[in-house]
C-alpha positions in Angstrom: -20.6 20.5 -2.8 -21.9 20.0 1.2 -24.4 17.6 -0.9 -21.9 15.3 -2.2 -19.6 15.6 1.1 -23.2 14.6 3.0 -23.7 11.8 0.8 -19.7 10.6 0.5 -20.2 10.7 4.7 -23.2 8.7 4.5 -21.7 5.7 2.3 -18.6 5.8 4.5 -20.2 5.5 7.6 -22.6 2.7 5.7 -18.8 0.8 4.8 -17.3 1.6 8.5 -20.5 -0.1 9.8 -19.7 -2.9 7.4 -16.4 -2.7 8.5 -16.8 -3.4 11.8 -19.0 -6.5 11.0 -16.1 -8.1 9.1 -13.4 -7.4 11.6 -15.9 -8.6 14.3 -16.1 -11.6 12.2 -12.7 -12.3 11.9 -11.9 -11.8 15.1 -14.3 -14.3 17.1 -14.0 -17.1 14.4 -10.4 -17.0 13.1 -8.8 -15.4 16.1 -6.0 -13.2 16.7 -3.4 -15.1 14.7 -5.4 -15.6 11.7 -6.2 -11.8 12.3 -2.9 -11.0 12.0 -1.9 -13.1 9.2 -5.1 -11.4 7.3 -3.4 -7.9 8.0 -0.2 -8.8 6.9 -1.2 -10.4 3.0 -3.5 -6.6 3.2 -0.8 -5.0 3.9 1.3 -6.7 1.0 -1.6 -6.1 -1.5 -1.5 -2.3 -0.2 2.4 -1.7 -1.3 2.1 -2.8 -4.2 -1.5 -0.7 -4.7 1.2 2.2 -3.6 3.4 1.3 -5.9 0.7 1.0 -8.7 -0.4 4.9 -8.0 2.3 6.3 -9.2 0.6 5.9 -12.8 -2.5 4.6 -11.5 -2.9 7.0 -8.9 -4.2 10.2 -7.6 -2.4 11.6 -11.3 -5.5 10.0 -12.9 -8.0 12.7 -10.6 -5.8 15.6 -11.5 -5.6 15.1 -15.0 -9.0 13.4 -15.8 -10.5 16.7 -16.5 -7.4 17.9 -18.7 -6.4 15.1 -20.8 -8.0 12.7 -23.2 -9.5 9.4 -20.7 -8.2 6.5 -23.2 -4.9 8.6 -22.7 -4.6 7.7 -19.2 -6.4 4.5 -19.3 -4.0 2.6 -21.6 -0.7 3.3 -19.3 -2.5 3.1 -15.8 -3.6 -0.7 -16.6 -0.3 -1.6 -18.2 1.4 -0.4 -15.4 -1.0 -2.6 -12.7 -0.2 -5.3 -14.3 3.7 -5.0 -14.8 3.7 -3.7 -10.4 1.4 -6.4 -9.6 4.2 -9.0 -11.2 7.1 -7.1 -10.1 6.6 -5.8 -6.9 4.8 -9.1 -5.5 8.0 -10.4 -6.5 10.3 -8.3 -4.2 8.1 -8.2 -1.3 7.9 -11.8 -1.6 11.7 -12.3 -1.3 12.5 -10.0 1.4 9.8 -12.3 3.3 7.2 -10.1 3.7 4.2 -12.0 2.5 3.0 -14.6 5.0 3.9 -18.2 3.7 1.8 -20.0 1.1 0.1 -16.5 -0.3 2.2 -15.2 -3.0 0.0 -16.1 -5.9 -3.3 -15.2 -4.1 -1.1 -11.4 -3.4 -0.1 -11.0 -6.9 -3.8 -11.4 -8.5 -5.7 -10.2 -5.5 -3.5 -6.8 -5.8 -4.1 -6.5 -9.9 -7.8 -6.7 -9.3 -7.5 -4.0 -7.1 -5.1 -2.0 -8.7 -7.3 -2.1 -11.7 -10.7 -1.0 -9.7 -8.6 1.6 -8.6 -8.1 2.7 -12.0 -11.4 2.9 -12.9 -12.7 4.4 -9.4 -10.2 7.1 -9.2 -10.9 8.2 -13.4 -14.5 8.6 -12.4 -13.6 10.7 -9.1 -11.7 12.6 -11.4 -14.5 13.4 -13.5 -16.5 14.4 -10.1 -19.0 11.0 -10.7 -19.1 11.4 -6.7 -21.7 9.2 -6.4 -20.5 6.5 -8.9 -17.1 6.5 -6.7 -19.0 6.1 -3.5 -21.3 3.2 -5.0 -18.1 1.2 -6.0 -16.8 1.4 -2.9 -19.9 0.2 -1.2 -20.9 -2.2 -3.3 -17.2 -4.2 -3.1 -17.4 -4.0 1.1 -21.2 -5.6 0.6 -20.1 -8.2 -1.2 -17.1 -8.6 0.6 -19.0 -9.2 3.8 -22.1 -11.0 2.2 -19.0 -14.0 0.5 -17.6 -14.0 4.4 -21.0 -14.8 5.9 -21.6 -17.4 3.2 -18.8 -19.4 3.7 -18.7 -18.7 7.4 -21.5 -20.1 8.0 -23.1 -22.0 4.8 -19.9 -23.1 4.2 -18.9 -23.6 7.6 -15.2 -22.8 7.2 -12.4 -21.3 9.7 -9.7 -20.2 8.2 -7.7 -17.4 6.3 -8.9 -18.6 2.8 -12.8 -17.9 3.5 -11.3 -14.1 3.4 -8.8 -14.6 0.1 -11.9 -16.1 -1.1 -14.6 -13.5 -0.6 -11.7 -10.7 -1.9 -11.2 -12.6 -5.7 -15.3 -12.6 -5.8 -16.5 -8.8 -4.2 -13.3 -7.6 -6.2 -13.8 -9.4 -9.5 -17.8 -7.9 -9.8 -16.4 -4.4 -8.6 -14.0 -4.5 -11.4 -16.8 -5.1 -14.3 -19.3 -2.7 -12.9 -16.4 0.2 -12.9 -14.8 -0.8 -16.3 -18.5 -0.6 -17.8 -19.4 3.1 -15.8 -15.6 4.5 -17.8 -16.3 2.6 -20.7 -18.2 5.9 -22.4 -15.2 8.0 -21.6 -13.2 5.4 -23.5 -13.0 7.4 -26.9 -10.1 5.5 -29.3 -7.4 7.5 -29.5 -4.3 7.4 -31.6 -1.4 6.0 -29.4 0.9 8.5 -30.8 0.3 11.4 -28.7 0.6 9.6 -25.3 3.9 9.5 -24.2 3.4 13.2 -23.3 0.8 12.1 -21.3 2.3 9.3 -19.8 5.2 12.2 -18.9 3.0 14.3 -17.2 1.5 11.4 -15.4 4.8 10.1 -13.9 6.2 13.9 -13.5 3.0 14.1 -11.0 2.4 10.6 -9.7 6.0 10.0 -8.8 6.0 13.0 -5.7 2.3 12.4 -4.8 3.1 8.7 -4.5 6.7 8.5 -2.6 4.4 10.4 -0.3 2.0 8.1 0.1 4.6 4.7 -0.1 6.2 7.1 3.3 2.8 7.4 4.7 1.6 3.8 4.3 4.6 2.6 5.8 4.3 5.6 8.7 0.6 3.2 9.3 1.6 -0.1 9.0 5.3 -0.6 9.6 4.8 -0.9 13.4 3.2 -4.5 11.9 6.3 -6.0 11.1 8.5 -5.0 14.0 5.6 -6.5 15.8 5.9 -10.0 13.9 9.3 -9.6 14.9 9.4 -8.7 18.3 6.2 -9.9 19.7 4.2 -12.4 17.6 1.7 -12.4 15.0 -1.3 -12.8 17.6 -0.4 -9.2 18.2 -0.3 -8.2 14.7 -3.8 -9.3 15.4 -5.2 -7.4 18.0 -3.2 -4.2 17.1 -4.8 -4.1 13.8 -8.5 -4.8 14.9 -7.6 -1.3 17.6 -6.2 0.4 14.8 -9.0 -0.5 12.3 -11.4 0.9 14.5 -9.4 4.0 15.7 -8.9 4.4 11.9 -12.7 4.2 11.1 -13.2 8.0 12.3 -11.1 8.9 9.7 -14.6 8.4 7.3 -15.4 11.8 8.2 -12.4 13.4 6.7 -11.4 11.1 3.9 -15.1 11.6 3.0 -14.8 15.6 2.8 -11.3 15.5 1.0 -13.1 12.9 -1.7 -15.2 15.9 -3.0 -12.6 18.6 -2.1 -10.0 17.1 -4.2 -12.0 16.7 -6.6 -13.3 20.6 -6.4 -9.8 21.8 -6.1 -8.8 19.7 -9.1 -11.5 21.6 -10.9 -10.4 24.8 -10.5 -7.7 27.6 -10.8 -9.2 29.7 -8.0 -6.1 29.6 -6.1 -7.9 31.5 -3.1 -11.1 29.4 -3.4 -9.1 26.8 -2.5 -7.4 27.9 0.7 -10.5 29.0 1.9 -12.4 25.9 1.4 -9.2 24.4 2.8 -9.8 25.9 5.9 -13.3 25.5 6.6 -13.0 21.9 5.8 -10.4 22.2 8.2 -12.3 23.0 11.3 -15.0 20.8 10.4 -13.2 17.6 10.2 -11.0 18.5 13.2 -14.5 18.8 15.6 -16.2 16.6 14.2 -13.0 14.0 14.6 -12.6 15.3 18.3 -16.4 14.1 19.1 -16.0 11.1 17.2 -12.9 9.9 18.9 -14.6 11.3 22.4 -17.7 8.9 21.8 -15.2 5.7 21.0 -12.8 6.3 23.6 -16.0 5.7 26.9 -16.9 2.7 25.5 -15.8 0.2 28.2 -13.0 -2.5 27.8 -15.7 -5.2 28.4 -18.0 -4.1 25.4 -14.7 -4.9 23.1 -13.9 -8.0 24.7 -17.4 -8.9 24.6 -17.5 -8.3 20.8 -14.2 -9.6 19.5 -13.6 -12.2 22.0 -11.4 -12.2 25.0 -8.1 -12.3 23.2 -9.2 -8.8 22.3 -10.3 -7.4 25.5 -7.2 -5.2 25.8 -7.4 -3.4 22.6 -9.0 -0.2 24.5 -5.4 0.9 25.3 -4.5 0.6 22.2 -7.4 3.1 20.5 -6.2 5.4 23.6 -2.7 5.7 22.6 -3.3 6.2 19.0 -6.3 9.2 19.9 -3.8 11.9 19.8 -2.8 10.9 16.1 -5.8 10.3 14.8 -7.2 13.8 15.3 -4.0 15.2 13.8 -4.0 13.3 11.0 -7.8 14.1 10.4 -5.9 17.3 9.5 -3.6 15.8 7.4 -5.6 14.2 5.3 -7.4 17.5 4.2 -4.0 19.5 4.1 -3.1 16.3 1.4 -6.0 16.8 -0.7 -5.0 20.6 -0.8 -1.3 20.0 -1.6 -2.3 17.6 -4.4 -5.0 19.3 -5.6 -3.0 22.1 -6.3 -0.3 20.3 -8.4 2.0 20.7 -5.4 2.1 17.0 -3.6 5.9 17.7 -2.6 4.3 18.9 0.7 3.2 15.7 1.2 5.9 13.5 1.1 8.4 15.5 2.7 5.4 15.6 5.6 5.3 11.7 5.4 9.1 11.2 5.5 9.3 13.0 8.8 6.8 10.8 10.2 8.6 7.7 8.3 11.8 8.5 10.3 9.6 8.8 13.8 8.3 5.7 12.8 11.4 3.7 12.2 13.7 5.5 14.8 10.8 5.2 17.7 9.5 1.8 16.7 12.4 0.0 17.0 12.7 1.7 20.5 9.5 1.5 22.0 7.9 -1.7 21.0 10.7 -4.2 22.1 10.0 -3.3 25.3 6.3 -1.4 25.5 4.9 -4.0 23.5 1.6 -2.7 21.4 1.1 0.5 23.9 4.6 1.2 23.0 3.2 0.7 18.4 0.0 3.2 19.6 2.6 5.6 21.4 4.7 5.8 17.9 2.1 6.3 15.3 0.6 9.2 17.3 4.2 10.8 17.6 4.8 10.2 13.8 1.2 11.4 12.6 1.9 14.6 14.8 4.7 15.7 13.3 4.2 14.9 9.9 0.7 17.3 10.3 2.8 20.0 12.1 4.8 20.1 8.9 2.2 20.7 6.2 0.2 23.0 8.9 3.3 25.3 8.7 3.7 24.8 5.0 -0.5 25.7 4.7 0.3 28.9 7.0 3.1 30.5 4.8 1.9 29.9 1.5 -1.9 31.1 2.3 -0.9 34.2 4.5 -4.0 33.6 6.9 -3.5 34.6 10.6 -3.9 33.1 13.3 -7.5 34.0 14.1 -8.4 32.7 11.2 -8.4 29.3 12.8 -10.3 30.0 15.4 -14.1 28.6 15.8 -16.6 31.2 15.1 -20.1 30.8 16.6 -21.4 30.6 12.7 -19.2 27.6 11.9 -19.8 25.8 14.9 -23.9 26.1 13.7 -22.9 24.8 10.2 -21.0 21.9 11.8 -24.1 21.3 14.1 -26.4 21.1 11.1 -23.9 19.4 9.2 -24.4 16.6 11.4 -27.9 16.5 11.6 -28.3 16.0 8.0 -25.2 13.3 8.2 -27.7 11.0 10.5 -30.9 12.8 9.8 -31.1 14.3 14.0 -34.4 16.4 14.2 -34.4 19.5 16.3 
């Protein structure tokens, strides 16, 4: 398992490299207002991605290994397409997609509702490496379409990025559809409204989870749109982006552990993996965030361009949340992996109401320190909740938490073989 976790580290630090170079990008040829408007038609396409989990979600990881693959497949791209149409819709008409970009939403967000699918079926069937090779191969392309018709193409503007999503997304899509397609056994329709039962009974709680969580991330956006401009949509987003990026570490380990914990009964097994992954993420988050947080306002404004020269303060504000939600997201693969994803939206909707209660406090008149402020308070409290829900139903102690001088080794070695550090 610390092989695939490795490896699943490896390719996200590989697409947080690649990342970086895209936002970069972005950010000294379209500046900040083209920045923002690219965060806000993301953010569309995410809701309705949200939306499409709750058949084509994390359900499909849980129950890949128990039911019947055609069983899930069938329902999961029916459902895509009927959220891509209908949800595109609504967001459209309460105003939320920026002008001009409602077709480009709705078939950009099928495409990747439907790699999605096929990603998340494989993860469920613990093709670790065929899940982190998708994902690496769509941020490739994605950045390789960008530079074309950057600078082949010489174009500046918004649609250079819509473009190089329908290509990188399109290709992505075949290659994963042809990796399920031997899982794809015909099966008799007949016997899948049981399954499609099961998969709403345990897709609906994971998923108003994470619609609370994405909107605990991404909701200071639109009170910023409102309050201060999109040009700040801009630069919060490229701070938060980066800020975000550390999360590779644990998003990497709860790939694999969900995975492992959807494998398995081993109720005990679990916790302790649980915590062990745990301690690793949180240390190896804390030097992460340590390593980002000296790097000098002028090296940002020197790589994004002066209209981006402040986003150091941002990064600062948000620190604190960060590392607790580097907890969160292992606690989440826990809870889920369990069958017990209730944890993590009552967890989410704590946060949400931080979000929405501080928000529309603090930014009107702290601007984007007051955004960075919020989502550290709301990613703290929503972790504090499923720490004390972890506590009670594992019985550990206290101590258990604690560092030993055998763990802090393994972490050490961990990250040598991560970036391949000789003694």
């Amino acid at each position: 398992m610390i092989r695939k976790i490795i490896a699943t580290i490896r390719t996200r630090v590989l697409i947080a490299v690649g990342t970086l170079l895209i936002v970069t990008l972005n950010a000294r040829f379209l500046g900040a207002a083209n920045v923002g408007t690219i965060s806000l038609i993301i953010l569309s396409i995410t809701i309705v991605q949200t939306v499409n989990n709750f058949v084509g979600g994390g359900a499909l990881v849980y129950l890949s290994p128990r039911t019947e693959i055609f069983n899930l497949f069938i329902p999961s791209y029916i459902w895509a397409i009927l959220t891509s149409l209908i949800v595109v819709i609504i967001i459209h008409l309460l105003g939320l997609i920026p002008a001009g970009f409602f077709v480009h939403v709705m078939i950009l967000s099928l495409l990747l509702s439907l790699s999605s699918i096929n990603c998340l079926i494989l993860l469920g069937k613990e093709r670790i490496k065929s899940y982190n090779n998708i994902n690496l191969l769509q941020l490739l392309l994605l950045l390789g379409f960008l530079l074309l018709f950057l600078f082949v193409g010489k174009r500046r503007d918004v649609m250079i990025y819509v473009y190089s999503l329908y290509i990188s997304n399109i290709l992505v899509f075949l290659y994963g559809l042809l990796l399920i397609f031997p899982y794809l056994k015909l099966q008799r329709l007949k016997g899948i409204l049981p399954v499609v039962k099961e998969i709403f009974r345990y897709g609906t709680v994971m998923n108003i989870g994470n619609i609370f969580q994405l909107f605990n991330y991404r909701l200071s956006y639109y009170f910023m749109e409102t309050f201060l401009g999109r040009a700040s949509v801009g630069i919060y987003s490229v701070g938060a982006q980066l800020s975000e990026g550390i999360w590779i570490i644990s998003r990497s380990i709860s790939v694999v552990q969900y995975a492992r914990i959807s494998n398995t009964d081993d109720r005990n097994y679990a916790i302790r993996l649980t915590l062990n992954l745990i301690k690793v993420a949180s240390v190896m988050t804390l030097l992460s965030l340590i390593i980002l947080l000296v790097l000098p306002a002028s090296f940002f404004g020197f790589l994004f361009g002066k209209e981006f020269a402040g986003i150091n303060i941002v990064m600062v504000t948000l620190a604190i949340g960060i590392l607790m939600l580097s907890v969160s997201i292992i606690l989440s693969s826990f809870f889920s992996g369990i069958g017990k994803p209730v944890h993590n939206a009552i967890g989410s909707g704590i946060g949400l109401i931080f979000t929405i209660v501080l928000g529309l406090l603090f930014i009107p008149r702290f601007g984007i320190t007051g955004a960075g402020i919020v989502a550290s308070i709301s990613y703290s409290v929503s972790t504090l909740y499923q720490f004390i829900v972890f506590i009670r139903y594992s019985k550990l102690k206290a101590s258990d938490f604690l560092l030993k001088k055998e763990e802090l080794i393994m972490i050490r070695n961990e990250f040598r073989l991560i970036f391949m550090i000789k003694s």
